[in-house]
LOMAR-895159 format. One record per atom (N, C-alpha, C, O): residue in one letter; x negated, z, y negated. Coordinates in steps of 0.02 Angstrom, whole numbers, plus 50000, padded with zeros to 5 digits. Layout:
<rs>
AXZY...
</rs>
This chain:
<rs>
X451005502545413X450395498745397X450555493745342X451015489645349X450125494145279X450115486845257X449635484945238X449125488145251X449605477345191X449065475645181X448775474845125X449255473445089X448235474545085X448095473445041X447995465945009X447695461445037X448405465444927X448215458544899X448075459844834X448435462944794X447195455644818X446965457144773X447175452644721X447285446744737X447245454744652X447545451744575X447025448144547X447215444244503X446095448244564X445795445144542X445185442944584X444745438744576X445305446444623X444725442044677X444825442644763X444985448144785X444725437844804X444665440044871X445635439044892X446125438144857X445525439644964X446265437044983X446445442645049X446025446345073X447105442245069X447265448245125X447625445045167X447875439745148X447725447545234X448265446845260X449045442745235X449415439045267X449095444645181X449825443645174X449615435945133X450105432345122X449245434545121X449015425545115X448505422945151X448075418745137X448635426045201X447905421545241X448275415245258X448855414645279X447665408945241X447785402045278X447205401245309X446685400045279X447255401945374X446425400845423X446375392345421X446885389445403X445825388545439X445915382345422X445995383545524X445825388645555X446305376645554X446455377745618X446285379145656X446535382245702X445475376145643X445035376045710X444895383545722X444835385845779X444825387545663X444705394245668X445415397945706X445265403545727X445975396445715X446625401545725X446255400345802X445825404545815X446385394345859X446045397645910X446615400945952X446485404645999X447285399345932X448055401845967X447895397946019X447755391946018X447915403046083X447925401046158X448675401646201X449145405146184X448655398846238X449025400346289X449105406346332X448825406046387X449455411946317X449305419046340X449165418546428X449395414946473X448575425146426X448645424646509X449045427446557X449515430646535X449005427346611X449655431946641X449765438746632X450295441546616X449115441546646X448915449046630X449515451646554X449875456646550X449445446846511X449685446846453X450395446946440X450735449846398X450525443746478X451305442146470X451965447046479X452565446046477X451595452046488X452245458346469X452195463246419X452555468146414X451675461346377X451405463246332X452015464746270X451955469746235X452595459746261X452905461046225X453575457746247X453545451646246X454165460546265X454625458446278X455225453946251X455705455246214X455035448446282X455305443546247X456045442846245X456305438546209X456405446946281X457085445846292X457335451946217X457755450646174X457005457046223X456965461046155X456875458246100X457255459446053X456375454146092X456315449946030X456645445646027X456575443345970X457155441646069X457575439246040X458245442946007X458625441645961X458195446546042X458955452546012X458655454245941X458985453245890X458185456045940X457945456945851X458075452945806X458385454645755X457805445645817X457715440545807X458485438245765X458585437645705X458965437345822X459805437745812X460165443145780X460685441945750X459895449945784X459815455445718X459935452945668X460445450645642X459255453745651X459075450845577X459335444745556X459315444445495X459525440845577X459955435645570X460445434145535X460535430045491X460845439345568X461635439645574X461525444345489X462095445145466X461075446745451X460945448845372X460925444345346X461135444945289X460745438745361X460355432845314X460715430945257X460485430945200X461405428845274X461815429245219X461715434645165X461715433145106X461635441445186X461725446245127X461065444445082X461105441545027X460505446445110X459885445545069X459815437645054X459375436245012X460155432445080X459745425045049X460385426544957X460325424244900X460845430744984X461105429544910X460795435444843X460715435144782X460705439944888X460315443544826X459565439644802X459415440144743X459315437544827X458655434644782X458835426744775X458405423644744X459575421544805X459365415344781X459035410444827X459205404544833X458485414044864X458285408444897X458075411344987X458055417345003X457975406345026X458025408445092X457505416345120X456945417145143X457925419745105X457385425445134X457115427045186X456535429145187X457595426045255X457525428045314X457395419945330X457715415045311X456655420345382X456345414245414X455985415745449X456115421445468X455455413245478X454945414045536X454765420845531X454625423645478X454775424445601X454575429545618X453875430045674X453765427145728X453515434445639X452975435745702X452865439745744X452305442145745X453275441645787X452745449245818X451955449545847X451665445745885X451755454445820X451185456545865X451125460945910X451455466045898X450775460945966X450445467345992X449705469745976X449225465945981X449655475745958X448855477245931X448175477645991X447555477845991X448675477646032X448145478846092X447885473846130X447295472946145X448505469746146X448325461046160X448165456746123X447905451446140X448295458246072X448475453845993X448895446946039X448695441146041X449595450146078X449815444146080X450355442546042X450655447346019X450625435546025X451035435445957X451525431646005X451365427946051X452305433945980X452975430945986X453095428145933X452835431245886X453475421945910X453715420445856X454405417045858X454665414745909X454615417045807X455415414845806X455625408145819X456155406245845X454945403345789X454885398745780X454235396645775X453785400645764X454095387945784X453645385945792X453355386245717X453705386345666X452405386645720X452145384745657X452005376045649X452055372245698X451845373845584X451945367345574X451325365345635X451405361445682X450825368245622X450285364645670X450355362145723X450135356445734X450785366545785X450695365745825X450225371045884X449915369745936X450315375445859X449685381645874X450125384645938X449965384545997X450655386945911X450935390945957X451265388246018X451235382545996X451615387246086X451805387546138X452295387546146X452535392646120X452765383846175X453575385146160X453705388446225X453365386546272X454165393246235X454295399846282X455105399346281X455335403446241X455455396546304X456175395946278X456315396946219X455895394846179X456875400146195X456795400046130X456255401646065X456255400246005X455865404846104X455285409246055X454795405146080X454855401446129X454045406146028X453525403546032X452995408446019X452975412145969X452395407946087X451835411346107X451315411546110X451145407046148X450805414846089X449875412446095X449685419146057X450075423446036X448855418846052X448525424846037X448195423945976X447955418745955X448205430345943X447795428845867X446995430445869X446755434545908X446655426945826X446115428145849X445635433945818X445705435345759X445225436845851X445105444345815X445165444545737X445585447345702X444765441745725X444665439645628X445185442245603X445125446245557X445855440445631X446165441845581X446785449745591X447085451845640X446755451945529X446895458245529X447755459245565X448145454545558X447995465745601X448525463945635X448805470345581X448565475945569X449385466845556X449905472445496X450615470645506X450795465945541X451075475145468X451565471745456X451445470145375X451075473745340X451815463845348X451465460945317X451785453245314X452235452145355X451595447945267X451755441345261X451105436845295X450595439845279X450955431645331X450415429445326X450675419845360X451195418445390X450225416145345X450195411345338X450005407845402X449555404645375X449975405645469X450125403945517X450005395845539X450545393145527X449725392845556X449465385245565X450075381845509X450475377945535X450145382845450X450775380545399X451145382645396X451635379545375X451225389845416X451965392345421X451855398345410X451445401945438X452435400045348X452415407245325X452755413345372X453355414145381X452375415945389X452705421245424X452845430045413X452405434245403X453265430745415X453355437345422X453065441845476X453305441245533X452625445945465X452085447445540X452395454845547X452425457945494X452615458145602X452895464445637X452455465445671X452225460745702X452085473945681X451765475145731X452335480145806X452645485345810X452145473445855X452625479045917X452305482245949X451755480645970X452665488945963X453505489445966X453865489345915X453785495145896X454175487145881X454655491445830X455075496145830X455325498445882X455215498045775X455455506045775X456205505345827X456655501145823X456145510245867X456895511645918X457605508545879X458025504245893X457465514045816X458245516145767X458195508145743X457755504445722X458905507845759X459135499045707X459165500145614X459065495745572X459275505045605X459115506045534X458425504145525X458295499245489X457895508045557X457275506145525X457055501845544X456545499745515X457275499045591X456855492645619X457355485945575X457145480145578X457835487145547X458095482645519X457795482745443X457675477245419X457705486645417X457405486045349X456765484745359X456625481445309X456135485145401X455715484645425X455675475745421X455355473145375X455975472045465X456065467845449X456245461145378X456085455645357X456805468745366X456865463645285X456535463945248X456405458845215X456155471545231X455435471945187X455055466445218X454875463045171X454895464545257X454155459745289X454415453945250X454155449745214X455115455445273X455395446545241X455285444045188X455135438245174X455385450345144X455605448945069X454705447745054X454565443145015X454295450645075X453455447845067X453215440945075X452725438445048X453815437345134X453525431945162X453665427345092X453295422745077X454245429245055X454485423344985X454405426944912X454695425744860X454105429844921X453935434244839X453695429944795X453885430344737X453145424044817X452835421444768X453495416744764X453685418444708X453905412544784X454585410444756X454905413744707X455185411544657X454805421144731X455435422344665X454985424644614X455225429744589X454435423144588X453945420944549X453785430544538X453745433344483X453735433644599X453385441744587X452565442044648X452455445044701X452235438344613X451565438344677X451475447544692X451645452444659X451175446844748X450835452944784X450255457944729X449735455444707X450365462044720X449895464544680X449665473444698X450085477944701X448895474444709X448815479944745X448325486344724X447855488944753X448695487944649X448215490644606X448315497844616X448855499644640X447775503044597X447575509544638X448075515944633X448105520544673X448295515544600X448555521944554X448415528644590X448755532644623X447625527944565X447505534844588X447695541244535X447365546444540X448175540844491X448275543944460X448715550044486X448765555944468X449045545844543X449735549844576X449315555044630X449595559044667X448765554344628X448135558644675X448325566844631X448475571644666X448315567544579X448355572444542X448935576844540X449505574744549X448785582444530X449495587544526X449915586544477X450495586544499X449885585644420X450065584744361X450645578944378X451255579444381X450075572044389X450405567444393X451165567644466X451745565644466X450815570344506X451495571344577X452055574744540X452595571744541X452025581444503X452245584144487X453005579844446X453585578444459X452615579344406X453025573044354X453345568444388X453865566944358X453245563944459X453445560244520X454025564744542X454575562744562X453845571144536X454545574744615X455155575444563X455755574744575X454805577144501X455465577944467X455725573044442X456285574244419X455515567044437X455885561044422X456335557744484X456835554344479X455945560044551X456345557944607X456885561844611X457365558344626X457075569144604X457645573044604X458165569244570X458685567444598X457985567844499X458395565344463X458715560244449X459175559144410X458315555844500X458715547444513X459095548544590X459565544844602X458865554544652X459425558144672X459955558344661X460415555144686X459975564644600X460455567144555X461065560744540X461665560844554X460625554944503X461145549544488X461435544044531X461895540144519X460965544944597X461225539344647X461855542344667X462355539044682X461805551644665X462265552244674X463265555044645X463825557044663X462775552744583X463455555344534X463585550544508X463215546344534X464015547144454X464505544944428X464565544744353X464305550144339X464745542244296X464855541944239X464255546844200X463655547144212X464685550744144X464185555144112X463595558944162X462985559344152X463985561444219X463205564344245X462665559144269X462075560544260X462855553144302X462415548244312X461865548144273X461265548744286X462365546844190X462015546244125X461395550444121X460805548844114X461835559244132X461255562644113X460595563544166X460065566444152X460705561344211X460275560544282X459715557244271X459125558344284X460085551844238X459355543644224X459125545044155X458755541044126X459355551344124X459125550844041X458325555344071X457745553444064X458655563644115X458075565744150X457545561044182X456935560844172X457845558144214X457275554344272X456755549144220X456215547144241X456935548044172X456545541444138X456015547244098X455415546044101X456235552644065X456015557644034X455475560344054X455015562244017X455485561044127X455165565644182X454515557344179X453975557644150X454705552544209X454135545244207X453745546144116X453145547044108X454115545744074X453795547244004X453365551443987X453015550343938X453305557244023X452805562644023X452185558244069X451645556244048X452405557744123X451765555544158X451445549844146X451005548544187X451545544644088X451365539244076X451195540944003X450785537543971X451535546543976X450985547243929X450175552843916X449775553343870X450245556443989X449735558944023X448945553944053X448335554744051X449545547344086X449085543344130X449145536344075X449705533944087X448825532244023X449155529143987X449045523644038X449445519344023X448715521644090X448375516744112X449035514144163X449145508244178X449445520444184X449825521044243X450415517344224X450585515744281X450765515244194X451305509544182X451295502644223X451715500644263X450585498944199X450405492044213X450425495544310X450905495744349X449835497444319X449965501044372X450495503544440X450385504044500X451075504644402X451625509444454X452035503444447X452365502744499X452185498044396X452575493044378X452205487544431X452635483644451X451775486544448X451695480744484X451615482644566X451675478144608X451525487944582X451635491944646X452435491844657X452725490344709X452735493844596X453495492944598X453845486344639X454195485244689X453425481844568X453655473644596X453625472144645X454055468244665X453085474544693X452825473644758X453135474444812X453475470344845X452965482144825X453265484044903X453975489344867X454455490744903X453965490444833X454645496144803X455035492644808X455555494944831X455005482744784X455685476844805X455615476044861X456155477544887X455215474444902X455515474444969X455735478244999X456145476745042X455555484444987X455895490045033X456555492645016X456875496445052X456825489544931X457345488944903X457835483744976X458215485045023X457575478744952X457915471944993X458005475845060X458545475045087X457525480245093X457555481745150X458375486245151X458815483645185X458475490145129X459095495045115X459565490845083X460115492445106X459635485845036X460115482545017X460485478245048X461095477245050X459905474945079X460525469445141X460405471345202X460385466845244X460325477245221X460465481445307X460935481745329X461045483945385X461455479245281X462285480145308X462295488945305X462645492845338X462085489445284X462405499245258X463015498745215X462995493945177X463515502145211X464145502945186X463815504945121X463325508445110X464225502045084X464085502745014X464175510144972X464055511744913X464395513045017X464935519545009X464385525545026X464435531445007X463775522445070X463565527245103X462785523145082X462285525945104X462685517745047X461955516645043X461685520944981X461075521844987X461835522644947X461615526844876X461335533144897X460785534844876X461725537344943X461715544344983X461025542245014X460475544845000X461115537845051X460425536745117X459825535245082X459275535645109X459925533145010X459305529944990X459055537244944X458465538444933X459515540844925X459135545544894X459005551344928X458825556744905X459125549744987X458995557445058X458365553945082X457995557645116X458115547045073X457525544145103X456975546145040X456375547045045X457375546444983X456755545644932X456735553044952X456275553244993X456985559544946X456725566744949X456545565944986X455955566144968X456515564545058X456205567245130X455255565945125X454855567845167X455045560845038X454545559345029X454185563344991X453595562344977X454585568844968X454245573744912X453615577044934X453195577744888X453455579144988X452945581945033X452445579745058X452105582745099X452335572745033X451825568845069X451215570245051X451225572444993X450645570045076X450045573545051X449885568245028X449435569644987X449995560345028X449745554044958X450435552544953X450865552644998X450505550744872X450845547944841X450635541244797X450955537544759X449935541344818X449445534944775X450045527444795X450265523844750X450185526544859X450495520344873X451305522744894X451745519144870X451435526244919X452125529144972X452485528044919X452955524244932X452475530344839X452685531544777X453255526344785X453805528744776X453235519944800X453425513544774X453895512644831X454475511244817X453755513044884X454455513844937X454865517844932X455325517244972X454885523644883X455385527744886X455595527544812X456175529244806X455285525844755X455605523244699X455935517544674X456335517944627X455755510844710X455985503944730X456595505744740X456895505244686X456915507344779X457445506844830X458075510144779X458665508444780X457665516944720X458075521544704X458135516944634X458665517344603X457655513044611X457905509544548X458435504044562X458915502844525X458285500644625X458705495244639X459415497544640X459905495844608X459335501644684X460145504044688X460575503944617X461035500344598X460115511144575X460565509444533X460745504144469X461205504144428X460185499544481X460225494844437X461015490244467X461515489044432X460915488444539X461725486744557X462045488644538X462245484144500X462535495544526X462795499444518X463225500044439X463785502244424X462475496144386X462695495544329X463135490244334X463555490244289X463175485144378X463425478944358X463025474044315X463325469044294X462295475044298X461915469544271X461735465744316X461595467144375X461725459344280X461335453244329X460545455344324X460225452844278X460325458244353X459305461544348X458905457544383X458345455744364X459225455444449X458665452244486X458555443744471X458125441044507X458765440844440X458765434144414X458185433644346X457905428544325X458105440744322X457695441344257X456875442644291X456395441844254X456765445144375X456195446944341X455665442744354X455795438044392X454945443444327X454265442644351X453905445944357X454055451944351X453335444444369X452765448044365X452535453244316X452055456844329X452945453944249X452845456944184X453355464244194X453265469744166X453925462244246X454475465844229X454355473644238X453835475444266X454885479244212X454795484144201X455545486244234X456105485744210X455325488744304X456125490644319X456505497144283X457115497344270X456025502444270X456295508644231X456725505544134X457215507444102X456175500444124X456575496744062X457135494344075X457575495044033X457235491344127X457935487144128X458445491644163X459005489144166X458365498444193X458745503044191X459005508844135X459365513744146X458735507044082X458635507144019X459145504043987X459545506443947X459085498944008X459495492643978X460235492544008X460725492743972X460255492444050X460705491344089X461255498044087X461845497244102X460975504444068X461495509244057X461305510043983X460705511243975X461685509543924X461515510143865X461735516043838X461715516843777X461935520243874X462225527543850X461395534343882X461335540443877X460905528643914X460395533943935X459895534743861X459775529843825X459665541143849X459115542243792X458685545843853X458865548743904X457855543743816X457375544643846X457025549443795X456605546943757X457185557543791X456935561343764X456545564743780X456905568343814X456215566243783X455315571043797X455555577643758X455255582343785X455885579543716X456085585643697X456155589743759X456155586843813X456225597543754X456485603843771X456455600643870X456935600243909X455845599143881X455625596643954X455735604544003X455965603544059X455645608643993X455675612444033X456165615844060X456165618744114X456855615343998X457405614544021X457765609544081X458125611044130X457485602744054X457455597244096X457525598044169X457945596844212X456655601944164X456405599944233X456575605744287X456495605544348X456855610844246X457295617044281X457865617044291X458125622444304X458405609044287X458885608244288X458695603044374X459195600444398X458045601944412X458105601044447X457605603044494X457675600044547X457095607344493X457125613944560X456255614344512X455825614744556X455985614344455X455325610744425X455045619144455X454565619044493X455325625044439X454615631544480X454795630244528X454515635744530X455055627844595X455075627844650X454375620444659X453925620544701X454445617044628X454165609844631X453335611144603X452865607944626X453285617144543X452725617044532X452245621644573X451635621144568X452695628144632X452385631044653X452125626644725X451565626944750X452665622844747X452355620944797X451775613944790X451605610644839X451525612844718X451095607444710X450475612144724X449985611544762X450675616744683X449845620744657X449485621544732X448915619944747X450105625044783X449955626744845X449605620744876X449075622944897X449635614244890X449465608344915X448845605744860X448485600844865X448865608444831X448195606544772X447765607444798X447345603344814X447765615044815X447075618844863X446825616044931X446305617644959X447365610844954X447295608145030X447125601145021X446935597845069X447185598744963X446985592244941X446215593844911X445715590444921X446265598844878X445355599844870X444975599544928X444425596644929X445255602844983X444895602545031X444685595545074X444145593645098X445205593345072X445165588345099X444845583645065X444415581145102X444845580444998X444355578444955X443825580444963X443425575844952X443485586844981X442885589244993X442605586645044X442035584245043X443015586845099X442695583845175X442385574545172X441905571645198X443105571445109X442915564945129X442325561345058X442145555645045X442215565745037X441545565744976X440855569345051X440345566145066X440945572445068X440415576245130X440125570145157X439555567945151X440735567345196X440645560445248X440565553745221X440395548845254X440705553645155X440795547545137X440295546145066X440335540745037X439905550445047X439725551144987X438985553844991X438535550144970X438815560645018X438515563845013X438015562445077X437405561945069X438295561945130X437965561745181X437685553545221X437955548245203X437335553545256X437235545045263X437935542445277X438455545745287X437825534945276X438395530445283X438075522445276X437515520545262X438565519545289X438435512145321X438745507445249X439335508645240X438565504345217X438765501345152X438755494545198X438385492445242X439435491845160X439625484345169X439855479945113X440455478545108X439445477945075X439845472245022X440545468845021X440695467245078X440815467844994X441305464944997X441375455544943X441175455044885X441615451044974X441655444844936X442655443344940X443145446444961X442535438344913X443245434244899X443575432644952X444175431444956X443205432544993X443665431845055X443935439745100X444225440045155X443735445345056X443985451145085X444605451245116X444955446945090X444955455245172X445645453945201X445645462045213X445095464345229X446175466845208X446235471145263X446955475345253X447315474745204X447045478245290X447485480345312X447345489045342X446855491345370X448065492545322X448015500445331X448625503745308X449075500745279X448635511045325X449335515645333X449355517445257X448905520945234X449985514545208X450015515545150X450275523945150X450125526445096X450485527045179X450405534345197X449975541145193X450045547245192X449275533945192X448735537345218X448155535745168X447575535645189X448275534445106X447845532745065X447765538945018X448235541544988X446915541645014X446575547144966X446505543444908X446555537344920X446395544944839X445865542644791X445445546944783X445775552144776X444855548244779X444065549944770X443765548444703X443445543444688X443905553044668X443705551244606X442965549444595X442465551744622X443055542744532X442415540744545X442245535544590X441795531744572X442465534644634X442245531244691X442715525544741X442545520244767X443305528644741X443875522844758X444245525444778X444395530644750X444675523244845X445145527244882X444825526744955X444475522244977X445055532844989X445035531045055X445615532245093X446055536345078X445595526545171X446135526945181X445865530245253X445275530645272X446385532145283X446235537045362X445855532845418X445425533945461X446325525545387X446185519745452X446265513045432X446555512345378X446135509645452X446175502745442X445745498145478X445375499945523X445825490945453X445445485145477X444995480145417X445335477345375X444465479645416X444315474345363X444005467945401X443735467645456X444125463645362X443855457845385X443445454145339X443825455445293X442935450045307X442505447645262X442055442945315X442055442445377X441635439645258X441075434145291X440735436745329X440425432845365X440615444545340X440385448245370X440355446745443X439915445645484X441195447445441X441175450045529X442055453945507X442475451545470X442075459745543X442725463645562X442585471545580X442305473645631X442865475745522X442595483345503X443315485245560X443835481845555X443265490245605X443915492045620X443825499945622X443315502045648X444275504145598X444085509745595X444705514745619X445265512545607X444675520845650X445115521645695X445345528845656X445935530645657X444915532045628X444995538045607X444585542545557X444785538345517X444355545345534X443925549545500X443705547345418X443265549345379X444235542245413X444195537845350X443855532545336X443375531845374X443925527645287X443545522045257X443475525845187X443715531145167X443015520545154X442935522645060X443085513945053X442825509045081X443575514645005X443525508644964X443085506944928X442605507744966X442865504844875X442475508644791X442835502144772X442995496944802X442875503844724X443105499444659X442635495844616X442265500244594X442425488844588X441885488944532X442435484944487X442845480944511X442385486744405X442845482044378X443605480144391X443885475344365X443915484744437X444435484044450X444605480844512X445205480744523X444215478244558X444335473344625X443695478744670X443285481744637X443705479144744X443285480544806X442875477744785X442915472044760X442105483244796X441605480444782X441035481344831X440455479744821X441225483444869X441225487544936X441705491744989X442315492644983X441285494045042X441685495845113X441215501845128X440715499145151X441125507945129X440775511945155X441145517045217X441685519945215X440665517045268X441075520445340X440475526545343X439895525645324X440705531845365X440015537345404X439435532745419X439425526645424X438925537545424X438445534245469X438485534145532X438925537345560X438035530545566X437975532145647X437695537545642X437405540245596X437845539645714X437745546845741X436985550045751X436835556045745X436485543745768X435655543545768X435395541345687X435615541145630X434985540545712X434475539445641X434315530545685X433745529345706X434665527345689X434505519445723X435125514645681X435625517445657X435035509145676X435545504345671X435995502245754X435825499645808X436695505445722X437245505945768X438025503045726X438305504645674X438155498945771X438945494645756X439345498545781X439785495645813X439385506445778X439685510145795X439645517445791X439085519445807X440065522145775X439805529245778X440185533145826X439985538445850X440945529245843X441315533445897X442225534545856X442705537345881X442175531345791X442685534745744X442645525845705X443235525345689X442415521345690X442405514345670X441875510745727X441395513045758X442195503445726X441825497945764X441575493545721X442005492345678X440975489845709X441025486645652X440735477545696X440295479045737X440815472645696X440925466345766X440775461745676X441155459645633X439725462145685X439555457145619X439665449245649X439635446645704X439785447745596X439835437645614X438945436145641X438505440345654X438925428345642X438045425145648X437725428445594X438075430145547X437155429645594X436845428945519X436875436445481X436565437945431X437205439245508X437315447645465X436965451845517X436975451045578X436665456745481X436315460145516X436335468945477X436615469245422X436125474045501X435955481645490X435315481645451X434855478945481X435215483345408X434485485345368X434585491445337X435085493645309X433935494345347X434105502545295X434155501945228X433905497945188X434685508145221X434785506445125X434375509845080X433895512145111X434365510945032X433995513044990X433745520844986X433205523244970X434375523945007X434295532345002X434365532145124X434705529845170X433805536045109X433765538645184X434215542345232X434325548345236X434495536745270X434875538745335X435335532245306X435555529845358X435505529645271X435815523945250X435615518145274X435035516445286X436285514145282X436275508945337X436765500545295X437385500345295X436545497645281X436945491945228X436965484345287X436655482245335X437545482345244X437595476645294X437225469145261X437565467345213X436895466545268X436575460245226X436575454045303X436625454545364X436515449045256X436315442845281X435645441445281X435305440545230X435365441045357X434665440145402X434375432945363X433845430345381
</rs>
């Protein structure tokens, strides 16, 4: 799960500051109290810890700090530590209380009666590998705006396309290729892999600004996540480029893209021996400074098909075409439900928040992305949707709306069986313009 943060309007999860009276952190009830095991969360807790040293020195400043768990079902929260307010409950070492619906439950950074937190949804993952990078990605969210790289959550529905994936699998082979080789072949590994990004950015021209700030985003934390896990140095290069293939198959690559390219630029940017992470911001270009950083790589677009047959490209193009036809389909169904047929329109303002499975995100041409599932939150009220998709839409570049199915009757219903939608005072159901349509307005 993550969350969304918008670059020009509206706010998410990963910066929410509720003003107090609204957080509403109680004293859990008994019923509640096994909800999440507190003797477990401290062993996590002392986990992640015992890293702190590694990651507070790769970025400089304190990375690992307040932790949150959630449960989605109780929404009851553990924390590592107290928030400045005073909200939470002291429980022996850990501190306890409930979040209040409003706000969206992710993993994610979020802001806490004054206190930045790193938010986990429990259980967490069994394996200490993933639940340890799990952690350090959240972490590295909770201080991003420190190391002066804000949150940024722009569409790239470009990677929706065959063309464009295409150009993706074979650039991922090839930073593979160099995580796992050495000198000249390294060389010729990252000369492919940048070659293979050069085609698709001069296909998608829009997609640079795009894949570069998704990069900055979650691709560094999930970097940070694999870099200070305490993985043997011997054996983190191997793991990170057996994590990036195991992603070649994903039916979206719109967001997943950036957790499995993050991790594979970071690596080898270490590797060069440049100082990289002290240089960047918000502007930065990690494929440039891997660029930079090996000066024996050329970025040639010549004799590509040689290239891309030096790392499996007819194996890669037959099995796109094949998933093309299953992505039409599936595009078909969520244009059916989401487009064509009635549905429930919800505006969206500046105070938008939500949260969803970056796994699980369509783009819909034309129209936005949709994701399988998620939560929204607005002046509205609280969209929660369980399955059968949301529609984003886009206007100008920021949410400009929320569209869900319709209800199941021809009536105004806060529900169809597949989303819940729980309006604030003052909002109400009115029919929309085209018949069987259902919009959300203020009474």
């Amino acid at each position: 799960m993550s969350t969304s943060r918008l670059s020009q309007r509206g706010r998410t999860t990963c910066d929410l500051a509720l003003p107090v009276a609204a957080l509403l952190v109680a004293a859990l009830p008994a019923s509640a109290q096994s909800a999440i095991d507190t003797t477990l969360a401290r062993e996590y807790v002392s986990e992640v810890r015992a890293l702190a040293a590694r990651t507070d020195t790769l970025w400089k400043v304190r990375t690992l700090g307040a932790l949150l768990f959630v449960e989605p079902r109780t929404r009851q929260v553990v924390a590592s530590q107290a928030d400045s307010a005073g909200l939470l409950l002291a429980q022996g070492a850990l501190f306890v209380g409930t979040l209040p619906d409003a706000l969206p439950i992710a993993n994610t950074a979020v802001t806490l009666g004054g206190t930045r937190y790193a938010m986990l949804m429990w259980p967490l993952p069994a394996d200490r590998g993933a639940r340890v990078r799990l952690l350090l990605h959240e972490s590295f969210h909770r201080v991003q705006d420190q190391l002066r790289l804000p949150a940024a959550n722009p569409s790239n529905v470009h990677l929706g396309t065959t063309a464009a994936r295409i150009w993706t699998r074979l650039e991922w082979r090839a930073l593979a290729e160099a995580l796992l080789r050495s000198g000249t072949q390294r060389v010729q590994a990252l000369s492919d892999a940048l070659a293979f990004r050069a085609m698709r950015l001069r296909t998608y021209p829009q997609a640079q600004s795009e894949e570069q700030a998704l990069l900055l985003n979650e691709g560094l934390a999930e970097y940070n996540g694999w870099a200070s896990s305490g993985e043997a140095d011997s054996l983190l290069a191997r793991r990170v480029a057996l994590a990036m293939l195991a992603r070649e198959r994903q039916e979206s690559l719109v967001r997943s893209f950036a957790y499995a390219s993050g991790p594979a630029y970071g690596v080898l940017l270490d590797g060069s021996g440049m100082a990289w992470r002290p240089q960047l911001n918000a502007g930065s270009d990690l494929a440039e400074l891997l660029r930079v950083a090996y000066p024996t790589v050329r970025v040639d677009t010549t004799r590509m098909l040689q290239r891309s047959e030096r790392h499996g490209g007819l194996l890669i193009r037959a099995e796109e075409n094949e998933m093309d036809a299953r992505r039409a389909e599936t595009e078909r169904g969520h244009r059916v439900r989401l487009v064509e047929q009635p549905v429930v329109r919800i505006p969206t303002t500046d105070s938008l928040s939500y949260s969803f499975n970056p796994n699980d995100a369509f783009p819909l041409a034309g129209h936005g992305t949709v994701y399988g599932s998620g939560q929204f939150t607005d002046v509205w009220g609280t969209l929660r949707v369980a399955r059968n998709g949301v529609l984003l839409k886009q206007g100008a570049g920021v949410p400009s709306e929320v569209v869900v199915p319709g209800p199941a009757a021809d009536r105004p219903s806060l529900s169809n069986g597949s989303w819940t939608l729980t309006l604030a005072p003052g909002w109400t159901l009115r029919e929309g313009a085209r018949v069987g349509d259902w919009v959300v307005v203020r009474q």
